[in-house]
C-alpha positions as CSV (number, residue, x, y, z in Angstrom):
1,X,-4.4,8.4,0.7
2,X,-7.2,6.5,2.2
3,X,-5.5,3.0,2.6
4,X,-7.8,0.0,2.1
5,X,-6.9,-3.6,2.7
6,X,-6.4,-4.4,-1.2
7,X,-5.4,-1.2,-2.2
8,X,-3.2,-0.2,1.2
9,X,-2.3,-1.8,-0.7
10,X,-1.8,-1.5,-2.4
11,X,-1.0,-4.7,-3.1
12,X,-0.1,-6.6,0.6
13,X,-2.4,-7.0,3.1
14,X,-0.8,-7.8,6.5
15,X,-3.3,-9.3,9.4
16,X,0.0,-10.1,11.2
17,X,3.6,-10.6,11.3
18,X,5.8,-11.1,8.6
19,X,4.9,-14.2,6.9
20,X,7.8,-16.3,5.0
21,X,5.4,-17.6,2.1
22,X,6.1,-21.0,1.1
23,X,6.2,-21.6,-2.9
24,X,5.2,-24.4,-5.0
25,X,4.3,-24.9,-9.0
26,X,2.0,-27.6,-7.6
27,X,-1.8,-26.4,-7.2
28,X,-4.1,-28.9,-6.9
29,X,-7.6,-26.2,-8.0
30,X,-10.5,-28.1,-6.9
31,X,-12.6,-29.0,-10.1
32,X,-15.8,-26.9,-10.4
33,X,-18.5,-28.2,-8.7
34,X,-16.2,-30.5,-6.3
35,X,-16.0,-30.0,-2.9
36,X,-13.6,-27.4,-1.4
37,X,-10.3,-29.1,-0.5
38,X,-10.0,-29.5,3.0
39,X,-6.6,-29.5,5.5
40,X,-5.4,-32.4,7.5
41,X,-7.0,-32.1,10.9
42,X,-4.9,-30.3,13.0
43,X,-3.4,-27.1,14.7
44,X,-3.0,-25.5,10.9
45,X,-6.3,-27.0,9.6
46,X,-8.3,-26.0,12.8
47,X,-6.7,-22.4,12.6
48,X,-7.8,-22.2,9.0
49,X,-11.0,-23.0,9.6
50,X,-11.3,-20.0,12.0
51,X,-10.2,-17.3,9.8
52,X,-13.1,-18.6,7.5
53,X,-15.3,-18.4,10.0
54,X,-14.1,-15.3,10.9
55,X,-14.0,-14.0,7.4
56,X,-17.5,-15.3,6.2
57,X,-19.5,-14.9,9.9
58,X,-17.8,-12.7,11.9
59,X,-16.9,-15.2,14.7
60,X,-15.1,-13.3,17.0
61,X,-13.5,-16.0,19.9
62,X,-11.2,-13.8,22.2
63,X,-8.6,-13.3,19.5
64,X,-6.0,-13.6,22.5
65,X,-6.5,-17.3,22.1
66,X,-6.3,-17.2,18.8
67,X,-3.2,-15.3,17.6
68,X,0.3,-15.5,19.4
69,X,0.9,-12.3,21.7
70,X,3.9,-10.9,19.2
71,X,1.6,-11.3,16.3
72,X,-1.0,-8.8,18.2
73,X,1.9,-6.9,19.1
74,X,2.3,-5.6,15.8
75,X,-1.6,-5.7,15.1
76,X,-3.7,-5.8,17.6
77,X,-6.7,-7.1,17.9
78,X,-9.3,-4.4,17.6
79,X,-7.3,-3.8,14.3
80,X,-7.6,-7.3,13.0
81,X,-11.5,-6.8,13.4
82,X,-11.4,-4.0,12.3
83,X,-9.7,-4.8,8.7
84,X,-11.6,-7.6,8.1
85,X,-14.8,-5.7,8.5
86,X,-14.2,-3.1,6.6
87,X,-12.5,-4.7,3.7
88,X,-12.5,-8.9,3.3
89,X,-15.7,-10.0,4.6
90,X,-17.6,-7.2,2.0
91,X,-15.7,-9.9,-0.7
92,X,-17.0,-13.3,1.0
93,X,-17.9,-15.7,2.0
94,X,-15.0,-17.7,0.8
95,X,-14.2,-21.0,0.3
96,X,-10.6,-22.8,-0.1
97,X,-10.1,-23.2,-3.9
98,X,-6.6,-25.1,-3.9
99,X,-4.1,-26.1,-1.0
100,X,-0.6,-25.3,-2.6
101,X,1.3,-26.2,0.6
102,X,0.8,-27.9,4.0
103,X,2.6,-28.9,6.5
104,X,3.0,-29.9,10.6
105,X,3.0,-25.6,11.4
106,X,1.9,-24.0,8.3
107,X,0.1,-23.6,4.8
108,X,0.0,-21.6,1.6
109,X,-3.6,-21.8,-0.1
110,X,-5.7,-20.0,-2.5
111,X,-9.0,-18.3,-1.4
112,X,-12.2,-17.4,-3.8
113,X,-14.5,-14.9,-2.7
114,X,-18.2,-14.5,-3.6
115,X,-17.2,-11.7,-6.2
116,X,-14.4,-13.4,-8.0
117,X,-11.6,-12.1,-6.0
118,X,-9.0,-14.6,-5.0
119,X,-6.3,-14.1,-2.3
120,X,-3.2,-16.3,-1.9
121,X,-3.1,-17.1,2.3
122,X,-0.2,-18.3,4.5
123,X,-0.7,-19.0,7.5
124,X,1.9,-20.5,10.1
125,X,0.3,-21.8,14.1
126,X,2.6,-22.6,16.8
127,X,0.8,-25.3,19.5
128,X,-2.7,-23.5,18.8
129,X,-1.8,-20.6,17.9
130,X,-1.5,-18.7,15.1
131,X,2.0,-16.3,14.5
132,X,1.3,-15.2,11.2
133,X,-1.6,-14.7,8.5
134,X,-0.6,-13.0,5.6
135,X,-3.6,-12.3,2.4
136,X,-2.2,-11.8,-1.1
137,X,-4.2,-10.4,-4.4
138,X,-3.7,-13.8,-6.4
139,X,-4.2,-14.0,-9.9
140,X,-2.8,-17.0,-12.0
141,X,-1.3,-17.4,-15.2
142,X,-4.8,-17.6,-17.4
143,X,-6.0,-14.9,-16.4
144,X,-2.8,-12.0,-16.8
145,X,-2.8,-9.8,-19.8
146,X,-0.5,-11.6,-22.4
147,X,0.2,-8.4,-24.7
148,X,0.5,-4.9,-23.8
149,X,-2.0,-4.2,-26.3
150,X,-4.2,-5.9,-23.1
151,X,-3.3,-4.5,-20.4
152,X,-3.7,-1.0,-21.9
153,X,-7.2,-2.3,-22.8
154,X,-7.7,-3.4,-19.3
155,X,-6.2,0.1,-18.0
156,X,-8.6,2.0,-19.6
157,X,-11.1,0.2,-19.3
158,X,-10.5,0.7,-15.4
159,X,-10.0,4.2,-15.5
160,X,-10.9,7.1,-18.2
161,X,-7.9,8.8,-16.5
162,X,-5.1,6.8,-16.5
163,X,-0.9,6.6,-17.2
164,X,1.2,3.8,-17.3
165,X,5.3,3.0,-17.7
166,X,6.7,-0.2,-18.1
167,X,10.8,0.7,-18.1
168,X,14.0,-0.7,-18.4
169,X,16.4,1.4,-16.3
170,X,19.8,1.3,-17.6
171,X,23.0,3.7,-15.8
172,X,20.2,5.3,-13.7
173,X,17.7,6.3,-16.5
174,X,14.8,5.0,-17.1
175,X,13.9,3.8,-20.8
176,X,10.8,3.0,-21.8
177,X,9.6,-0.2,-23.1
178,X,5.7,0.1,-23.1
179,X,4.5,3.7,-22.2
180,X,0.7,5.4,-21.9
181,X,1.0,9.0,-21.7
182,X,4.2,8.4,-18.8
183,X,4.7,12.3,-18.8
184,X,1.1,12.6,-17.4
185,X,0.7,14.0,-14.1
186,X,-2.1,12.6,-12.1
187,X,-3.1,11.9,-8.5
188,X,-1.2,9.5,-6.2
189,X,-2.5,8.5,-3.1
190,X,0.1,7.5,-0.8
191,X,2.6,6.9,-3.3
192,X,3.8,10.6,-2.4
193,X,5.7,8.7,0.5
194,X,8.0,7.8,-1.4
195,X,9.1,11.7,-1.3
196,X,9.3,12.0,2.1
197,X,11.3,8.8,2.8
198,X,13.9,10.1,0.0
199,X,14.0,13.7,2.5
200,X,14.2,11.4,6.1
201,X,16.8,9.6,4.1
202,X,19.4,12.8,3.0
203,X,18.5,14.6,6.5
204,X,20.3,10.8,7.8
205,X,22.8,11.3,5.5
206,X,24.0,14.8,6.5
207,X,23.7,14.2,9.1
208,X,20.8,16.4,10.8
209,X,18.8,13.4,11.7
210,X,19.7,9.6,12.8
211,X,17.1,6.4,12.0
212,X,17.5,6.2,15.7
213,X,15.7,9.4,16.5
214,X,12.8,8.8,18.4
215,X,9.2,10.5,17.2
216,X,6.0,11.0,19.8
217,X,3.0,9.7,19.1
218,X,0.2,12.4,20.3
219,X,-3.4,12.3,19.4
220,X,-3.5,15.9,17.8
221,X,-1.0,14.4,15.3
222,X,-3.4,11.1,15.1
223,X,-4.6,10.2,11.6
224,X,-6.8,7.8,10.5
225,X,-6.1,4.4,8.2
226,X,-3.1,4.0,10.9
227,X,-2.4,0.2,10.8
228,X,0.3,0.1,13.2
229,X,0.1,3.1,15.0
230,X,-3.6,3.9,15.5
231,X,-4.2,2.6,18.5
232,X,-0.8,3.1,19.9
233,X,-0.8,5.0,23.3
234,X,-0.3,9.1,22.8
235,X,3.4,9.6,24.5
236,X,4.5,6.4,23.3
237,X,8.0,7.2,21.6
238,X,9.0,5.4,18.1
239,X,12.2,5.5,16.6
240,X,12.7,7.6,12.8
241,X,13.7,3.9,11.4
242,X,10.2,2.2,12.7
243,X,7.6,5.3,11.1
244,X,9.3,5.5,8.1
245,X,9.0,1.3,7.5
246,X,5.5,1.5,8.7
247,X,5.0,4.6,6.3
248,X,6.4,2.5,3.4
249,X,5.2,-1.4,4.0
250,X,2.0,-0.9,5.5
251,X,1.4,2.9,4.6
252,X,0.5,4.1,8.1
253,X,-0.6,7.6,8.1
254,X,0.5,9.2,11.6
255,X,3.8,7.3,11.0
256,X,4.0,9.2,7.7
257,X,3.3,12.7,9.7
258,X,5.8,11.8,12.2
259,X,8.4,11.6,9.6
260,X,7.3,14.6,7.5
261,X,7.1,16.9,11.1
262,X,11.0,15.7,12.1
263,X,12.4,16.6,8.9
264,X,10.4,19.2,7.7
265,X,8.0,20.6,5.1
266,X,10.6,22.3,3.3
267,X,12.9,19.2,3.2
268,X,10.7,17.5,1.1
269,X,9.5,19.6,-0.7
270,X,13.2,20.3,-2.0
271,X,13.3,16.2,-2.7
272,X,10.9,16.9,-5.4
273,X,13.0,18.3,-8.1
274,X,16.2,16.4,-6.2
275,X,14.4,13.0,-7.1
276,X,13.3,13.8,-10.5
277,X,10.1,15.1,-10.2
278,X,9.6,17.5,-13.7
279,X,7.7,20.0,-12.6
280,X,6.8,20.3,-8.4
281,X,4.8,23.0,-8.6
282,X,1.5,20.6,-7.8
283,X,2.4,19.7,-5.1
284,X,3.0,23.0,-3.1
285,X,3.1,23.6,-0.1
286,X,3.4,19.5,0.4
287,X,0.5,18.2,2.3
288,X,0.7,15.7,5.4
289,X,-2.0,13.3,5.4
290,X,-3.9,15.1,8.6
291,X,-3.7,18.6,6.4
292,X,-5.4,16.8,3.3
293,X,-7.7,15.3,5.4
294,X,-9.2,18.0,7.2
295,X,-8.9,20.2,3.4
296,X,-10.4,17.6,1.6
297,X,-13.1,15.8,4.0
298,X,-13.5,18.5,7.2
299,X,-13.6,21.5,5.6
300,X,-16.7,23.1,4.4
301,X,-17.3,22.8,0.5
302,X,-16.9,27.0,0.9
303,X,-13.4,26.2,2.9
304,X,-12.4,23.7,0.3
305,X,-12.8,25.6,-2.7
306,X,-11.3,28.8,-1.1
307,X,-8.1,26.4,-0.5
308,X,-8.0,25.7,-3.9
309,X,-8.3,29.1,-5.5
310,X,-5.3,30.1,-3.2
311,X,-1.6,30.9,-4.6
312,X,1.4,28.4,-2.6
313,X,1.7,31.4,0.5
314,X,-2.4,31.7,0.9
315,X,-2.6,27.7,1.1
316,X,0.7,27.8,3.5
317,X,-1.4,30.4,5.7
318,X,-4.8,28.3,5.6
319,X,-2.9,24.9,6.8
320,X,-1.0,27.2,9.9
321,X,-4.2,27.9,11.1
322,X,-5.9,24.4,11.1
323,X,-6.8,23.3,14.4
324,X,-4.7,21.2,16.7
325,X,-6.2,18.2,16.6
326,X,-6.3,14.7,15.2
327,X,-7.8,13.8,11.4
328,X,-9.3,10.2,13.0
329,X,-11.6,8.4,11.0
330,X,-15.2,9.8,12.9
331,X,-14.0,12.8,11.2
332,X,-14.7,11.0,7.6
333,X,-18.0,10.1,7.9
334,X,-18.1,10.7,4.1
335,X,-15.1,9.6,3.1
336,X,-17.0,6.0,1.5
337,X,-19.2,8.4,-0.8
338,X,-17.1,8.9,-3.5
339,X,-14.4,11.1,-4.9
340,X,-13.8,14.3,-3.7
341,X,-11.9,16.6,-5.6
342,X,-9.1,14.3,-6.7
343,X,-7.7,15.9,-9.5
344,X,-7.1,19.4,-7.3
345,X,-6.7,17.9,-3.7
346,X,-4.1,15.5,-3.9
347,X,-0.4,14.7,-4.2
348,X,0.6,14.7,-7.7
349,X,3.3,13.0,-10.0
350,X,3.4,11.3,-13.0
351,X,5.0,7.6,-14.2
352,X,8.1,8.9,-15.3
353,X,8.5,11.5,-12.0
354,X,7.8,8.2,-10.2
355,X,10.5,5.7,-11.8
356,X,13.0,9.0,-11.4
357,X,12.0,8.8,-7.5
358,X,12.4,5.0,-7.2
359,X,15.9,5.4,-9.2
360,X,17.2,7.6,-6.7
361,X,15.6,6.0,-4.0
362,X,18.0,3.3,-4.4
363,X,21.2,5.6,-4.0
364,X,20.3,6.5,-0.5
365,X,21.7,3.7,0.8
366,X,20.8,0.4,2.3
367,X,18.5,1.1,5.3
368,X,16.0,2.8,2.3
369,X,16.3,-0.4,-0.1
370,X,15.2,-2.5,3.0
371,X,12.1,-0.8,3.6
372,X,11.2,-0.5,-0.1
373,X,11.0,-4.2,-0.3
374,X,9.4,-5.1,2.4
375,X,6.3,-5.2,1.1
376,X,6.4,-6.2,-3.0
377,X,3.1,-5.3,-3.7
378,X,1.7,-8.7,-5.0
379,X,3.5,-11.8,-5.2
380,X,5.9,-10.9,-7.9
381,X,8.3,-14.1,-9.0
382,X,11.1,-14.1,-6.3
383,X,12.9,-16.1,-9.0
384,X,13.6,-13.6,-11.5
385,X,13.3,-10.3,-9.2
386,X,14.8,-11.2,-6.0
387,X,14.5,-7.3,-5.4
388,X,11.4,-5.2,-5.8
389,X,10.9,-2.1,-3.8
390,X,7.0,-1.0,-4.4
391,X,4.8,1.9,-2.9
392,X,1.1,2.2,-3.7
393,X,-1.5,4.5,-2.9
394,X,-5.4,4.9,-3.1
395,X,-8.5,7.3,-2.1
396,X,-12.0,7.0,-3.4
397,X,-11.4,7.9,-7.5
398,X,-8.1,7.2,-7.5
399,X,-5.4,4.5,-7.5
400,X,-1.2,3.9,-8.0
401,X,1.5,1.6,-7.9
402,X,4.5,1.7,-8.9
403,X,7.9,-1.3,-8.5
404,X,11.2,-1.4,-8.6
405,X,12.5,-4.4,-9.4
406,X,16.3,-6.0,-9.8
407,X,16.8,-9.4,-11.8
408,X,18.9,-12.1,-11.0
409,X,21.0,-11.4,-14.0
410,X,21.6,-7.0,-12.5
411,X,18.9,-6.1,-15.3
412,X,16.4,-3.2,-13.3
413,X,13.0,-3.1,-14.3
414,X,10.2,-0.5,-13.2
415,X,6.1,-0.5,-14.2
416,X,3.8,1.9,-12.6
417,X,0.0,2.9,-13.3
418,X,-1.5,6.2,-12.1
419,X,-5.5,5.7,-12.5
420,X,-8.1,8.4,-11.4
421,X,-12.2,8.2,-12.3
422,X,-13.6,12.0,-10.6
423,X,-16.8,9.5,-10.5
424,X,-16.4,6.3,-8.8
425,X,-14.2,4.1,-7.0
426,X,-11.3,2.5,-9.4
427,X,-11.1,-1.5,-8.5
428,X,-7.7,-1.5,-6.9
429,X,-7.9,-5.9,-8.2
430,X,-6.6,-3.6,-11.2
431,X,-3.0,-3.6,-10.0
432,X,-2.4,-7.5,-10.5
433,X,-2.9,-6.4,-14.3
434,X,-0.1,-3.9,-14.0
435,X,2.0,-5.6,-11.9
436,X,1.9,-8.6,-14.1
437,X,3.2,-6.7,-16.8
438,X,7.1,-7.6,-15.4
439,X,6.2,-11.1,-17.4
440,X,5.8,-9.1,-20.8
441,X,9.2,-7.9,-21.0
442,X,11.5,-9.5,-23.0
């Protein structure tokens, strides 16, 4: 539930706008030991060179200057600092490892990090400017599992705990192709959004709620790892339509709240068994993110364990009386420490309860399939799968993704991994493997 840049991932991390990514089969890798290729001088070339700066020093110019006024709109700055402190720099320094495309106004080029990692970057500047800067996972063709037989070694050797479905779905059911204990239920992060968008979506539908509802913002409903509406002024008023796409592509938590509070607890909680889920029972009462927050990180370890010793109405009882204010991210001072209590304080599912979800996700109409895709993850070939709604999720110990993907040809495909180590941290760079695994079907 915690949302890191990689994992917020899951998959897409936004330091901006959205980015149309240029493609080209035509990467020129510097040889090792050569010098990093360099841009043309320029607006794109000068621009580059600042987000290395920024990313391997810190160099923080009045990012006013630096980024068009609608790109810090949507992020602002304080945000874009934020971010890259927290999660790129830890990865650096980088250096530019190929230049796949360049132009008057924008590029698409590969970035290595100090630890291995490698991000695909677009970037696109306007005068001197820049109006979007979007970071990819990247992983190229050498180094994807070329069997199942390796990505389940890879899986496991990620996680002890760990599920995984790779599915044809055929007339609304999905078949397996490749499956690792896809019955299993086991934490998922912030993939349990994709619950509460199916309940925002039938309350639409029957009309008891409109996209264009506007939701307050108030800082006792605040929650941390809020990438679009963190900073956002309590009062400020955001329609349905615009929390639950923030919910879903960037996985804002008080966006995720606001929906949950318009349509209800109970609403969701009857999506469970509505949207395939086999047995809901987990996952009662349903938690918002502020509620897990304060039960998992705020409470005492006394208040914790009495929460989860409690039957359904007990726990129902304990989150009425939390206190009426925010779950910001001073109150998670620990929260970087490791897992806490993952496999009893979570949101719960397994691989086969989440390719039933995505199914009837996409009967719900078109306004859901929109925000599905708007974030695929990791650069999955546009090519073949035009389509792909994903959702991820992540917290210390634990990690998920799952896709929804429609082939040029009508076939559907869906892959998900559900990974959880009680211990340590599971490397979210782990996803590329699973995701890759849409190139091992036939």
């Amino acid at each position: 539930m915690r949302e890191r840049l990689l994992a917020a991932a899951i998959g897409l991390v936004l330091l901006g706008g959205v980015a149309g990514a240029m493609t080209t089969d035509d990467e020129s890798t510097a040889a090792s030991g050569a010098p990093a290729p360099e841009l043309e001088a320029g607006p794109v070339g000068d621009r580059t060179e600042w987000v290395l700066r920024f990313l391997n020093q810190g160099e923080q110019e009045d990012l006013d200057a630096v980024f068009a006024p609608a790109f810090l709109a949507q992020v602002p700055a304080e945000q874009v600092i934020a971010l890259a402190d927290r999660e790129l720099r830890p990865l650096g320094p980088y250096e530019i490892e190929s230049i796949l495309e360049e132009s008057a106004t924008e590029a698409v080029l590969i970035l290595r990090g100090a630890t291995g990692a490698a991000w695909r970057m677009s970037i696109a500047v306007v005068g001197d400017r820049i109006t979007s800067l979007l970071l990819q996972p990247y992983q190229d063709d050498r180094s994807k599992p070329g069997s199942w037989d390796e990505l389940e070694r890879r899986l496991r050797d990620a996680a002890p705990d760990m599920a995984f479905l790779a599915a044809e779905v055929v007339d609304g059911e999905c078949r397996p192709v490749h499956a690792i204990d896809a019955d299993r239920v086991l934490p998922l992060g912030s993939a349990f959004k994709l619950y509460v968008l199916g309940a925002a979506a039938d309350a639409v539908a029957a009309g008891t709620a409109s996209w264009d509802d506007m939701l307050t913002i108030t800082d006792e409903r605040r929650v941390h790892s809020s990438m679009t509406y963190g900073e956002t002024a309590a009062g400020t008023q955001v329609s349905l339509r615009d929390a639950a796409q923030a919910m879903i592509s960037v996985s804002d938590n008080t966006a995720t709240d606001l929906v949950l509070e318009h349509v209800g607890r109970a609403a969701v909680e009857a999506q469970l068994p509505i949207m395939g889920m086999a047995d809901p029972s987990r996952n009662l009462p349903f938690l918002s993110t502020r509620e897990l927050t304060f039960v998992k990180w705020v409470f005492s370890d006394e208040e914790r364990q009495e929460y989860i010793d409690a039957d359904v109405e007990r726990r129902r009882a304990i989150l009425d009386a939390l206190p009426d204010r925010g779950a910001t991210l001073e109150d998670l001072s620990d929260l970087a420490s490791g897992p806490v209590a993952v496999d009893e304080l979570e949101w719960f599912a397994s691989p086969l309860d989440l390719c039933r979800a995505h199914v009837a996700l996409q009967t719900k109409g078109d306004e859901v399939r929109r925000i599905l895709s708007l974030n695929r993850g990791v650069d999955i070939d546009r090519d073949r799968f035009p389509y792909v709604a994903f959702k991820g999720g992540s917290e210390p110990g634990v990690l998920a993704g799952a896709w929804y993907a429609e082939m040029t040809d009508g076939r559907k495909r869906f892959v998900a991994a559900l990974l959880m180590n009680e211990d340590a941290e599971v490397a979210s760079t782990i996803l590329l493997d699973v995701a890759a695994a849409f190139d091992l079907f036939d």
